[in-house]
N, CA, C and O atoms as a GROMACS GRO file, in nm:
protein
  528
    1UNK      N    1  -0.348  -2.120  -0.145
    1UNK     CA    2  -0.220  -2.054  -0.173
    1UNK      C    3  -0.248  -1.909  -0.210
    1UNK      O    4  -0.322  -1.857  -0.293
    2UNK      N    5  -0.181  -1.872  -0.138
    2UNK     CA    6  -0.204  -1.677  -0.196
    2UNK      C    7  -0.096  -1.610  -0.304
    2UNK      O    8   0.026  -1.612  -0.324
    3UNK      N    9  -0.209  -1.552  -0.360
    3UNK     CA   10  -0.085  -1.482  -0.500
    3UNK      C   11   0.064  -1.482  -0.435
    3UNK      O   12   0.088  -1.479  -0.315
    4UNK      N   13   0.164  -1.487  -0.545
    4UNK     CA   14   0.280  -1.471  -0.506
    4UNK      C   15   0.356  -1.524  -0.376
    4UNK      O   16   0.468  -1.516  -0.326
    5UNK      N   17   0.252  -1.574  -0.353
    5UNK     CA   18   0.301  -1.599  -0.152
    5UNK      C   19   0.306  -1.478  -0.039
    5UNK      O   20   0.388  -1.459   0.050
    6UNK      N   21   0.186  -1.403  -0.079
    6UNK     CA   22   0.193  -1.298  -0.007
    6UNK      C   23   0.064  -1.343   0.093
    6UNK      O   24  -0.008  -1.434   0.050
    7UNK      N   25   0.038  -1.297   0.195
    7UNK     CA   26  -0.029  -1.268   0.278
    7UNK      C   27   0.029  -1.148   0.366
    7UNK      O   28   0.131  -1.079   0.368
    8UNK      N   29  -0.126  -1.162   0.459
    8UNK     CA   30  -0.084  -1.049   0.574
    8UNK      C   31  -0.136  -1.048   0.727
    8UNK      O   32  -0.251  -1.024   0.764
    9UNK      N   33  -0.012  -1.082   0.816
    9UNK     CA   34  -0.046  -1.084   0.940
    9UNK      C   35  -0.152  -1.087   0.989
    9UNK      O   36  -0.198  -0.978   0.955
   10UNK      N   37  -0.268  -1.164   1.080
   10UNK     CA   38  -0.418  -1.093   1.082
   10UNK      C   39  -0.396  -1.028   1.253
   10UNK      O   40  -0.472  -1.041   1.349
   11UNK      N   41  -0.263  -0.956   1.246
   11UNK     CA   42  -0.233  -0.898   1.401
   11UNK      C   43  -0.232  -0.699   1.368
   11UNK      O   44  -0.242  -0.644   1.258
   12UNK      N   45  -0.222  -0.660   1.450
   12UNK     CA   46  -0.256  -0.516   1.461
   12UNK      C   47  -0.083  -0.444   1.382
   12UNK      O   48  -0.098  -0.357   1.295
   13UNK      N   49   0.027  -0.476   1.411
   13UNK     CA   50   0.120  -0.439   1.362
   13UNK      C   51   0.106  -0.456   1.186
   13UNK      O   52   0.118  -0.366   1.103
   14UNK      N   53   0.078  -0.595   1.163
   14UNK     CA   54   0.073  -0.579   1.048
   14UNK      C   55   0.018  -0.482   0.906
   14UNK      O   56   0.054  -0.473   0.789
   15UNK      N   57  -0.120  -0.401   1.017
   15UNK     CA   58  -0.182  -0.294   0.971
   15UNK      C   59  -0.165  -0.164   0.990
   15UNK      O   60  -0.211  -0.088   0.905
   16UNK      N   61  -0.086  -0.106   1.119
   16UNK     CA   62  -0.020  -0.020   1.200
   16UNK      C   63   0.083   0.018   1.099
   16UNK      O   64   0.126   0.134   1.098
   17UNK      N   65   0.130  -0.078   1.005
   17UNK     CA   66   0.269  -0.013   1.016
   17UNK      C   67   0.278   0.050   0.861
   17UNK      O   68   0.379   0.087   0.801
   18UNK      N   69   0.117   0.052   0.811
   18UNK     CA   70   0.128   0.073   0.668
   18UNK      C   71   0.131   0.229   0.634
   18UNK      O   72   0.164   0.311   0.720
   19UNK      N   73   0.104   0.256   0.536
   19UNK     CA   74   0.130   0.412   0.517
   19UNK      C   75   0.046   0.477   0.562
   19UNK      O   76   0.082   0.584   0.610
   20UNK      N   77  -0.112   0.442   0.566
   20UNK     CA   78  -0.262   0.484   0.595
   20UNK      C   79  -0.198   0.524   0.722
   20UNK      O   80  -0.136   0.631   0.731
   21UNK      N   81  -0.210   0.439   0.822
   21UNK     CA   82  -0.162   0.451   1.018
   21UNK      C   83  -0.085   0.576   1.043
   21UNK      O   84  -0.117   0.671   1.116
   22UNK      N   85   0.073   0.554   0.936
   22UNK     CA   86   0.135   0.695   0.948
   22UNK      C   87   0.121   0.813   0.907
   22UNK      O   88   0.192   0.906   0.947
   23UNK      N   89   0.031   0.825   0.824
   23UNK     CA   90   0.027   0.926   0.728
   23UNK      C   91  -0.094   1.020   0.811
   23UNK      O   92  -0.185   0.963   0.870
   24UNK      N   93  -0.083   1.169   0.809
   24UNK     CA   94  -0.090   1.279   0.907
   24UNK      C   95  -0.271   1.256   0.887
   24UNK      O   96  -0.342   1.241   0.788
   25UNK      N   97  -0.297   1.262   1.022
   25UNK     CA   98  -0.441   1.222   1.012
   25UNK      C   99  -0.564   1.286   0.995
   25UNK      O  100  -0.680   1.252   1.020
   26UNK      N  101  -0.499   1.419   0.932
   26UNK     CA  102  -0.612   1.508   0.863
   26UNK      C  103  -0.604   1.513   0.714
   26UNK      O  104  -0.607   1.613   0.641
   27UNK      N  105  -0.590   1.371   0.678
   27UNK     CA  106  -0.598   1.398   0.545
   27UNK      C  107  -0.722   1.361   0.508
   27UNK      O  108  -0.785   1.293   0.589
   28UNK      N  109  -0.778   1.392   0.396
   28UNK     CA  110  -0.900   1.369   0.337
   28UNK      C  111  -0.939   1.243   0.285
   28UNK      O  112  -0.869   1.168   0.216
   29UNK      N  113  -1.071   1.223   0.326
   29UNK     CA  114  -1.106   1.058   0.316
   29UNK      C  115  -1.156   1.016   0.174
   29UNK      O  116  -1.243   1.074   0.109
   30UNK      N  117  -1.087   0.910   0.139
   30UNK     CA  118  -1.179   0.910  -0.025
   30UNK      C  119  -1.311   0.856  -0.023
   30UNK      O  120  -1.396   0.858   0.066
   31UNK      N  121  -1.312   0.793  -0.168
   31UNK     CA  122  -1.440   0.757  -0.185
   31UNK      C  123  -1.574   0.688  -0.126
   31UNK      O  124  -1.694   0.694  -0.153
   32UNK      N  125  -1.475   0.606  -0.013
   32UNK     CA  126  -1.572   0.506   0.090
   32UNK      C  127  -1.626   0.633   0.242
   32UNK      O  128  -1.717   0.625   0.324
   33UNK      N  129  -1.519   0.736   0.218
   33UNK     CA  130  -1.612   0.827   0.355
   33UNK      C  131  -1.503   0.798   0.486
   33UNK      O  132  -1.519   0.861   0.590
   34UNK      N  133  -1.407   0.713   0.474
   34UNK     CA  134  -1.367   0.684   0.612
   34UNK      C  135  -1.219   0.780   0.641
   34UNK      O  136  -1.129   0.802   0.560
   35UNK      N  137  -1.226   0.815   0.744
   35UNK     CA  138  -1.102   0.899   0.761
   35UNK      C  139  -0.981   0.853   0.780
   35UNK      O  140  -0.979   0.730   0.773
   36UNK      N  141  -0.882   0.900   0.799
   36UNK     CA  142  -0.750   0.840   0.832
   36UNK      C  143  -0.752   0.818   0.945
   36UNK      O  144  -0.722   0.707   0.987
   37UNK      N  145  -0.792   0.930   1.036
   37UNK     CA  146  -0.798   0.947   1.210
   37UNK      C  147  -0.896   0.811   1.244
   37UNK      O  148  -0.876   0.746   1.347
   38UNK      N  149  -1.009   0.772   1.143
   38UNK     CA  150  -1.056   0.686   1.226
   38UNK      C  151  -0.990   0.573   1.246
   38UNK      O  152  -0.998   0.511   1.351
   39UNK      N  153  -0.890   0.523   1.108
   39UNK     CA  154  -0.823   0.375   1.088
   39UNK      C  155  -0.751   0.414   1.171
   39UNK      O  156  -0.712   0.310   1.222
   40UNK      N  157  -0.694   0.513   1.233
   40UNK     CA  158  -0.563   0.495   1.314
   40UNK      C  159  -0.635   0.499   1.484
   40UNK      O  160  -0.592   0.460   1.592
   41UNK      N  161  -0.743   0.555   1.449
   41UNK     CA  162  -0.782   0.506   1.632
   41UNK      C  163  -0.825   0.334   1.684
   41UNK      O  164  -0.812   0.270   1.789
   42UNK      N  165  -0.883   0.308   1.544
   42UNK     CA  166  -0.935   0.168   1.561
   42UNK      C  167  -0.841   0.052   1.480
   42UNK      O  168  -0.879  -0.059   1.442
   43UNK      N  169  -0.741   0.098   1.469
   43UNK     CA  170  -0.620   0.003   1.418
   43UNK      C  171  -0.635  -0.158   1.488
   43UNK      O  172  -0.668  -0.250   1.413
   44UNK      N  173  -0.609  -0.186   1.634
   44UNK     CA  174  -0.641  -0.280   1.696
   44UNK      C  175  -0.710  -0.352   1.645
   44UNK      O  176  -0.680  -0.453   1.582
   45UNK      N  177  -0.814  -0.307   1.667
   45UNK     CA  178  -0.967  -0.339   1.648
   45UNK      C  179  -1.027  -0.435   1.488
   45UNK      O  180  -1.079  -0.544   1.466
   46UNK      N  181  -0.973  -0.296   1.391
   46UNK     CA  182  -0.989  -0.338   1.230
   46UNK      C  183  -0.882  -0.442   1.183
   46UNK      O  184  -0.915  -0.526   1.100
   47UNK      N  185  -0.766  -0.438   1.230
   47UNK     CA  186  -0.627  -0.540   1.199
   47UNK      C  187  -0.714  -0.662   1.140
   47UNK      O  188  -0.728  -0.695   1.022
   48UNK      N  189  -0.761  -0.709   1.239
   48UNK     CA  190  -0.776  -0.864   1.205
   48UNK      C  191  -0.881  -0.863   1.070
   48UNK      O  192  -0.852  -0.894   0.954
   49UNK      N  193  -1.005  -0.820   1.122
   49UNK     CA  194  -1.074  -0.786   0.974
   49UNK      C  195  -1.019  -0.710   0.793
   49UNK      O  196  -1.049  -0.737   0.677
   50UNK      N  197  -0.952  -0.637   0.844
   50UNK     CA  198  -0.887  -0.616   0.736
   50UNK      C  199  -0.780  -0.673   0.654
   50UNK      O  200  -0.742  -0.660   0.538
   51UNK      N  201  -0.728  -0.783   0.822
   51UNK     CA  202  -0.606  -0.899   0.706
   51UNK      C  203  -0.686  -0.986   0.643
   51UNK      O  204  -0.650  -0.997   0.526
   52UNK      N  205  -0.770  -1.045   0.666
   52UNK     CA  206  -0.909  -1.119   0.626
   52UNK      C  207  -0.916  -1.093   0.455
   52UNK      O  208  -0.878  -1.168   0.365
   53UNK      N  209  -0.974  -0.965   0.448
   53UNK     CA  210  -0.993  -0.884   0.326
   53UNK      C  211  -0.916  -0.849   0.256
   53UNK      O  212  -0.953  -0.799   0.150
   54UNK      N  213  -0.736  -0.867   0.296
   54UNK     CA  214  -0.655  -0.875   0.193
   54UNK      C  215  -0.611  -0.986   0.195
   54UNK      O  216  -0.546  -0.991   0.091
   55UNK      N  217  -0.599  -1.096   0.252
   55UNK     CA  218  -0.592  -1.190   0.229
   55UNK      C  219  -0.639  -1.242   0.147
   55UNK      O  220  -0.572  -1.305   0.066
   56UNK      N  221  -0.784  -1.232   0.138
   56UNK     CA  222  -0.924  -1.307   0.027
   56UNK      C  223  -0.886  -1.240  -0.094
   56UNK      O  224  -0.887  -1.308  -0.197
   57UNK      N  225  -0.843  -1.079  -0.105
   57UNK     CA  226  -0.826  -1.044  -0.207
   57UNK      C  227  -0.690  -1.089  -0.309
   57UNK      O  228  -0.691  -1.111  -0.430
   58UNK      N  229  -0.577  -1.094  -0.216
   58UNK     CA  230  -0.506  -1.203  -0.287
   58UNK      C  231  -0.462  -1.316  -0.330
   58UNK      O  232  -0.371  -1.344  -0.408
   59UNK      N  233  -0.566  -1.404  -0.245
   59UNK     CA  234  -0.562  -1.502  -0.275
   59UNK      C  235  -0.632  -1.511  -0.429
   59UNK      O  236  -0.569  -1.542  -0.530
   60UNK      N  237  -0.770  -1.479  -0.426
   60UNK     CA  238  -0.850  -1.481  -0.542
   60UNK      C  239  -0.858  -1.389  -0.690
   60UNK      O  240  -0.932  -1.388  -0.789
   61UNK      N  241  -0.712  -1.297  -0.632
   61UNK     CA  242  -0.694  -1.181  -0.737
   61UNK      C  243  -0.790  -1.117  -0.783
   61UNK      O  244  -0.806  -1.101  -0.904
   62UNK      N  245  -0.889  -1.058  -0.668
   62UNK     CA  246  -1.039  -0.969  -0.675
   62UNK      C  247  -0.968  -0.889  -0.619
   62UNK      O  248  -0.901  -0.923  -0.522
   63UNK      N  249  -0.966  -0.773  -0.663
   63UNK     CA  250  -0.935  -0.644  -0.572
   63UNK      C  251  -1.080  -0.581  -0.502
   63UNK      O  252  -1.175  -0.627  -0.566
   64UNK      N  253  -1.114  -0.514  -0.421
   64UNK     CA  254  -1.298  -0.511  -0.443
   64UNK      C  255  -1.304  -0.352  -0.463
   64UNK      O  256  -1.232  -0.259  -0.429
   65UNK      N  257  -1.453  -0.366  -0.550
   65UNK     CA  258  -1.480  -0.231  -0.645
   65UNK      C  259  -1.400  -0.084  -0.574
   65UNK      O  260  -1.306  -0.018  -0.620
   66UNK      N  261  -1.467  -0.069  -0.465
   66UNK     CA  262  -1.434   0.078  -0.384
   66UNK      C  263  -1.234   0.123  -0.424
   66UNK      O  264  -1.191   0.237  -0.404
   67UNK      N  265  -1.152   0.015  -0.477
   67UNK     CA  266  -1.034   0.030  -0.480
   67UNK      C  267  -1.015   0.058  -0.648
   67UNK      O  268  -0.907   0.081  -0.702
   68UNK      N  269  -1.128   0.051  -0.705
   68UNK     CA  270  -1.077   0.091  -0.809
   68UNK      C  271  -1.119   0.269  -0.856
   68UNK      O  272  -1.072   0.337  -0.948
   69UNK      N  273  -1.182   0.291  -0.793
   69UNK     CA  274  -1.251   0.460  -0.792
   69UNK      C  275  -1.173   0.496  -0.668
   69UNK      O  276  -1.148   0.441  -0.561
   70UNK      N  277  -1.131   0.670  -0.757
   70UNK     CA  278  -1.069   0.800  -0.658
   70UNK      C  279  -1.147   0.866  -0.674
   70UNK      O  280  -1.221   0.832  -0.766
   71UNK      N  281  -1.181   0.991  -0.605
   71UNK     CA  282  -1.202   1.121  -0.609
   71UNK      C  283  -1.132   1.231  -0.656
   71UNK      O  284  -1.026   1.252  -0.597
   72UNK      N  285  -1.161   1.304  -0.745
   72UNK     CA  286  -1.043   1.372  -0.805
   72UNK      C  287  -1.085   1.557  -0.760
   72UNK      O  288  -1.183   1.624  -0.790
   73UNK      N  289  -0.979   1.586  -0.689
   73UNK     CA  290  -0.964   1.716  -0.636
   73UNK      C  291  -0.879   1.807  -0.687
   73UNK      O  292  -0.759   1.779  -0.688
   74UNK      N  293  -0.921   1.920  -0.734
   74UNK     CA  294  -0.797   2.040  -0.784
   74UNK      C  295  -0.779   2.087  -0.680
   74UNK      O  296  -0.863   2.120  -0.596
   75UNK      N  297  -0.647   2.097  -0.675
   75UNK     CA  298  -0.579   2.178  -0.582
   75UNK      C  299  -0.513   2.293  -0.627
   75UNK      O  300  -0.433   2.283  -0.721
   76UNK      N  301  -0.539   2.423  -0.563
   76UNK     CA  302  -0.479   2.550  -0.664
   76UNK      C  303  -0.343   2.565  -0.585
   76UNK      O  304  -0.323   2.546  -0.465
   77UNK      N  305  -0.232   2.612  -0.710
   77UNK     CA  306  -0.078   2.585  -0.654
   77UNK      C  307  -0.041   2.752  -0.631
   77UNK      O  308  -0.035   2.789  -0.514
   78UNK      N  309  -0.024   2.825  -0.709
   78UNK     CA  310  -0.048   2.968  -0.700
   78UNK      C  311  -0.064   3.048  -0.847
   78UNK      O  312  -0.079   2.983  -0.950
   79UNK      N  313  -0.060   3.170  -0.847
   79UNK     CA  314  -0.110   3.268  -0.970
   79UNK      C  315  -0.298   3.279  -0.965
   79UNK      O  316  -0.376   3.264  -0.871
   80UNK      N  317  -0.317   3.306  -1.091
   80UNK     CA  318  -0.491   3.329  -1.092
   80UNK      C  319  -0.523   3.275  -1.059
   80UNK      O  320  -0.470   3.170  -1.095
   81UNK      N  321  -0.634   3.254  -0.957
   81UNK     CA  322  -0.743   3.133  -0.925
   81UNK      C  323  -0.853   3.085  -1.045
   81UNK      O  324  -0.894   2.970  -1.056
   82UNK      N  325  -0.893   3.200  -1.135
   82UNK     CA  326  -0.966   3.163  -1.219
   82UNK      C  327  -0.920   3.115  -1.345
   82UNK      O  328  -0.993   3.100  -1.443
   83UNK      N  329  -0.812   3.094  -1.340
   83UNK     CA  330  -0.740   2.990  -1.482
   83UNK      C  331  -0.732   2.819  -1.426
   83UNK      O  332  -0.713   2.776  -1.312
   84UNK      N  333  -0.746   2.776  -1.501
   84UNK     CA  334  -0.688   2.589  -1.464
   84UNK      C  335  -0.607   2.587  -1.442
   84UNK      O  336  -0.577   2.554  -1.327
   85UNK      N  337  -0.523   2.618  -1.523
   85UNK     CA  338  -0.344   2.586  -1.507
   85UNK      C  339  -0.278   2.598  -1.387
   85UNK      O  340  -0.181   2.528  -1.356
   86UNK      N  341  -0.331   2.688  -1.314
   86UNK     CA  342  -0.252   2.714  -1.175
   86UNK      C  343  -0.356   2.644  -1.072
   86UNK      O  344  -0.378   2.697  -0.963
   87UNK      N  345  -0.418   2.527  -1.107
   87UNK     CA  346  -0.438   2.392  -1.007
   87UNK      C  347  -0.390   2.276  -1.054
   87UNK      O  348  -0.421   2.241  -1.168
   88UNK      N  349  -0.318   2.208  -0.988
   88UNK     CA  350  -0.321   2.058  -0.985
   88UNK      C  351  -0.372   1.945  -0.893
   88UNK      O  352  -0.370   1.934  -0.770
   89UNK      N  353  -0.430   1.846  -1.012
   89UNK     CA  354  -0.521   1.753  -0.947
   89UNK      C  355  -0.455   1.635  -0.836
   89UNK      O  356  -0.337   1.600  -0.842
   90UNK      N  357  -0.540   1.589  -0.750
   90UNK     CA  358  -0.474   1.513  -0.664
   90UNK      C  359  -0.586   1.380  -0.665
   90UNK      O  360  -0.686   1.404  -0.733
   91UNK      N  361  -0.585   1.291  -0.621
   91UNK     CA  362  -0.691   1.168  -0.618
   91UNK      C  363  -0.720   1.155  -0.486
   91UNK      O  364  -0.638   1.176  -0.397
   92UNK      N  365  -0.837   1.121  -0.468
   92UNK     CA  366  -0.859   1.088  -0.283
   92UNK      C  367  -0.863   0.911  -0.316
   92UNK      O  368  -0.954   0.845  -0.367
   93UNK      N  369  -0.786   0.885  -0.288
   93UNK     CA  370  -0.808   0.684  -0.242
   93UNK      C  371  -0.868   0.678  -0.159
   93UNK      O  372  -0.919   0.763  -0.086
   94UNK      N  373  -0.871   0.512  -0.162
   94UNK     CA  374  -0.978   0.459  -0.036
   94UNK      C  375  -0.834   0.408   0.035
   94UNK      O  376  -0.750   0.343  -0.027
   95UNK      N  377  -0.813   0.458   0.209
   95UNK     CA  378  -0.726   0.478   0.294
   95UNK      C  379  -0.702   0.295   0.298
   95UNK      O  380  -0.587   0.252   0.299
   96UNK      N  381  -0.791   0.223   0.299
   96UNK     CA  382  -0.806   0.086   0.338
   96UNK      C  383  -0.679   0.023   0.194
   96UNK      O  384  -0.567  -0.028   0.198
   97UNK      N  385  -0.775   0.062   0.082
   97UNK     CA  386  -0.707   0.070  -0.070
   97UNK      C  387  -0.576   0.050  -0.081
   97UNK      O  388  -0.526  -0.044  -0.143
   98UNK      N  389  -0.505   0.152  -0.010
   98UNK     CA  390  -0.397   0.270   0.020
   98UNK      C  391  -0.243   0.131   0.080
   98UNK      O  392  -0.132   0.088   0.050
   99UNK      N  393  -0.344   0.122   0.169
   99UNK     CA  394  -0.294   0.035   0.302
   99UNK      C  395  -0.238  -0.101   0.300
   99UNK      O  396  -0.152  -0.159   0.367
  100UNK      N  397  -0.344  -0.146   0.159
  100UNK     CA  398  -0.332  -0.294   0.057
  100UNK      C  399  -0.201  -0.262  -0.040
  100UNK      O  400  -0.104  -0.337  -0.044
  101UNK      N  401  -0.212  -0.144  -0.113
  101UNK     CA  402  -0.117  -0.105  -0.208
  101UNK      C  403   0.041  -0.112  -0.160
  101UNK      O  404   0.145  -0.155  -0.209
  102UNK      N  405  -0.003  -0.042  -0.024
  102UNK     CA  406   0.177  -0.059   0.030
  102UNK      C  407   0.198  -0.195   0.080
  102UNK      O  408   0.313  -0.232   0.056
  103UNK      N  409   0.151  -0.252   0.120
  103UNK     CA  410   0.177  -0.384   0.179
  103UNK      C  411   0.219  -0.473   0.034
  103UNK      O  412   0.336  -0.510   0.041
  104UNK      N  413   0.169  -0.504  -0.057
  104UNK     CA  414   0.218  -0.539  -0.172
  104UNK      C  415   0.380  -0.516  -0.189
  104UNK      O  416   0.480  -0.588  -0.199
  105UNK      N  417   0.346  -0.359  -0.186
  105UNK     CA  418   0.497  -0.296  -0.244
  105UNK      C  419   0.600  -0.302  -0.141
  105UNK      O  420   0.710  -0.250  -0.160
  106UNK      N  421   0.571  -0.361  -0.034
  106UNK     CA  422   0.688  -0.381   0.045
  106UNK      C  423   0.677  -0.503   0.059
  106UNK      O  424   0.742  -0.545   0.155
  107UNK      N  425   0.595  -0.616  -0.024
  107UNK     CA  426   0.655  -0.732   0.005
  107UNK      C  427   0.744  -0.796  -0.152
  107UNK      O  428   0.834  -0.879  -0.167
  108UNK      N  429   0.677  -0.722  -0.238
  108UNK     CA  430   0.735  -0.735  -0.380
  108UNK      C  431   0.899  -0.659  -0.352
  108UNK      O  432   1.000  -0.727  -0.372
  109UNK      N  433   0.908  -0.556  -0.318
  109UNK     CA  434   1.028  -0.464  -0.290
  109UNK      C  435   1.123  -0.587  -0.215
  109UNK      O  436   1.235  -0.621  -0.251
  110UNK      N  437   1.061  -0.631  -0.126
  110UNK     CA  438   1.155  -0.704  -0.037
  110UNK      C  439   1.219  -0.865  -0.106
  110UNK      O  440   1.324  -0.924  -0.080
  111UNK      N  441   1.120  -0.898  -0.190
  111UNK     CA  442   1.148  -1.052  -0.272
  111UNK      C  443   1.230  -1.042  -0.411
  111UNK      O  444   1.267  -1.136  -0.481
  112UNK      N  445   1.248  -0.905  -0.432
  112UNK     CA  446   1.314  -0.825  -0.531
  112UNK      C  447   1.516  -0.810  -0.491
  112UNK      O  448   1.625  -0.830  -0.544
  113UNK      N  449   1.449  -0.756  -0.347
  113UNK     CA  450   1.573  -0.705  -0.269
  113UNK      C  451   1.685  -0.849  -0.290
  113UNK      O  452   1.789  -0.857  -0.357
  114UNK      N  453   1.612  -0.956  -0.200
  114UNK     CA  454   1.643  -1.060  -0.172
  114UNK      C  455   1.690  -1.201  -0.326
  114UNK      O  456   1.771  -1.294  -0.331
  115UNK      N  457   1.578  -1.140  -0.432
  115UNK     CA  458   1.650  -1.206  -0.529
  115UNK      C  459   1.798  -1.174  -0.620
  115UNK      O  460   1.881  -1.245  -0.676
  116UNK      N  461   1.775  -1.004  -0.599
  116UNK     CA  462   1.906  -0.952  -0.644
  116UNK      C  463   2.036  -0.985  -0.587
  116UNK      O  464   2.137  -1.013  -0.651
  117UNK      N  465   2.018  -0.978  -0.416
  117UNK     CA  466   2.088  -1.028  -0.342
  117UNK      C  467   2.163  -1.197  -0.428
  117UNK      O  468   2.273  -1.209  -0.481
  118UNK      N  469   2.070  -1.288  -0.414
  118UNK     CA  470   2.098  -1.392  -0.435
  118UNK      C  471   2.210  -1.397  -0.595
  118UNK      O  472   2.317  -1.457  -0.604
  119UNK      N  473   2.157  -1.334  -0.678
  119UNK     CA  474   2.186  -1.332  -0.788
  119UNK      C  475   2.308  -1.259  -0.784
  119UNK      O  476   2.396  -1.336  -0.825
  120UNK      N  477   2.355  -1.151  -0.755
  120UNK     CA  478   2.457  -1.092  -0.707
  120UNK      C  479   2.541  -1.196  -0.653
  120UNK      O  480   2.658  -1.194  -0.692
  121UNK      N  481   2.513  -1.276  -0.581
  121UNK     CA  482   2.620  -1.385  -0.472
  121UNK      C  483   2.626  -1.440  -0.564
  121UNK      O  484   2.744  -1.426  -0.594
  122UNK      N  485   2.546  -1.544  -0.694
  122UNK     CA  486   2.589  -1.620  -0.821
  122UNK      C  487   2.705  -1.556  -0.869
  122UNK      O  488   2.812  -1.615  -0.876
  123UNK      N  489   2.691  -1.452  -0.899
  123UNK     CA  490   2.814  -1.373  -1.012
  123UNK      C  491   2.881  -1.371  -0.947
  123UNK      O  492   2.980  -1.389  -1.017
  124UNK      N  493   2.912  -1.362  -0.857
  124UNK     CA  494   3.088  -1.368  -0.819
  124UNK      C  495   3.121  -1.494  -0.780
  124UNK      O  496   3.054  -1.584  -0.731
  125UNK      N  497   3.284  -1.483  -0.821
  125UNK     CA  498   3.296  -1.607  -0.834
  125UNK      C  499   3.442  -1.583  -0.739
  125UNK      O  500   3.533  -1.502  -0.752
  126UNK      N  501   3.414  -1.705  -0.628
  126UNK     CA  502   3.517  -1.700  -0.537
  126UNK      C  503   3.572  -1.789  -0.514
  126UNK      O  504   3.512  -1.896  -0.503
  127UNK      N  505   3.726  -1.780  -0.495
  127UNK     CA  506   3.828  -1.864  -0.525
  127UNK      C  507   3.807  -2.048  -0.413
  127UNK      O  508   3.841  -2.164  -0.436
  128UNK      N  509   3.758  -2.000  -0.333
  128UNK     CA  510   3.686  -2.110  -0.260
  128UNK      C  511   3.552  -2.208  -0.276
  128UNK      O  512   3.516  -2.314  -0.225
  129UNK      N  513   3.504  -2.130  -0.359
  129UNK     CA  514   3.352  -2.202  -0.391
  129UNK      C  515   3.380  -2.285  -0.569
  129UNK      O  516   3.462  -2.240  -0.650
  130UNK      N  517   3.318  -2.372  -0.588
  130UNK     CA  518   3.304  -2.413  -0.711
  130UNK      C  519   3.213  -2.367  -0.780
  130UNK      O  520   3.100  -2.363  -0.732
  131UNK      N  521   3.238  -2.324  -0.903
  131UNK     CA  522   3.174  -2.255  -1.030
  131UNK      C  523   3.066  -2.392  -1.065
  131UNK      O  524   3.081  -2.514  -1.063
  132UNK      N  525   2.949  -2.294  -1.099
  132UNK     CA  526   2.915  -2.423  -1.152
  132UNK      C  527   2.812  -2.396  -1.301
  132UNK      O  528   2.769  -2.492  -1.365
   0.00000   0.00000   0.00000
């Protein structure tokens, strides 16, 4: 049984459609070294292995190490370059990390959606249905 009842497709859409795939593919790779451009050329390819690896990870509620370390980058916003204040920091994730994180949050988002829904239809109370 997997946490919450989540799993994830072990097909290529299921990995395609996460934020990593869309997200502009010169962004900077975190801590593991791998680029964005590469997950999105070999999407096909990695899908199945990578549902594998979130699968195992939620089933067993191990996240694995590389997801818990960022890289932390200043980014200078404008004014002096040689003061701090006028950089702010950004984190480099691991794109794979990234990819796990949204898939969560759009299946929690969606069981959320769907319970409010339900709960919403409880409270009202319509002249045809019995209260109960």
């Amino acid at each position: 049984m997997l946490c919450f009842g989540l799993s994830v497709a072990p097909y290529p859409d299921s990995v395609s459609t996460g934020t990593s795939f869309r997200s502009k593919p010169r962004k900077a790779a975190g801590p593991d070294k791998v680029a964005c451009r590469l997950l999105r050329a070999t999407a096909a390819e990695l899908a199945p292995a990578l549902s594998v690896l979130f699968n195992r990870s939620l089933s067993t509620g191990v996240v694995p190490a590389i997801c818990k370390h960022a890289l932390m980058q200043p980014v200078f916003t404008n004014g002096n370059s040689n003061q701090a204040a006028y950089y702010r920091p950004i984190s480099l994730a691991c794109v794979c990390c990234k990819l796990l994180e949204y898939i969560i949050r759009s299946e929690v988002t969606d069981h959320l959606d769907r319970a409010q829904q339900q709960s919403q239809r409880r409270a009202i109370w319509l002249p045809q249905e019995e209260v109960l």
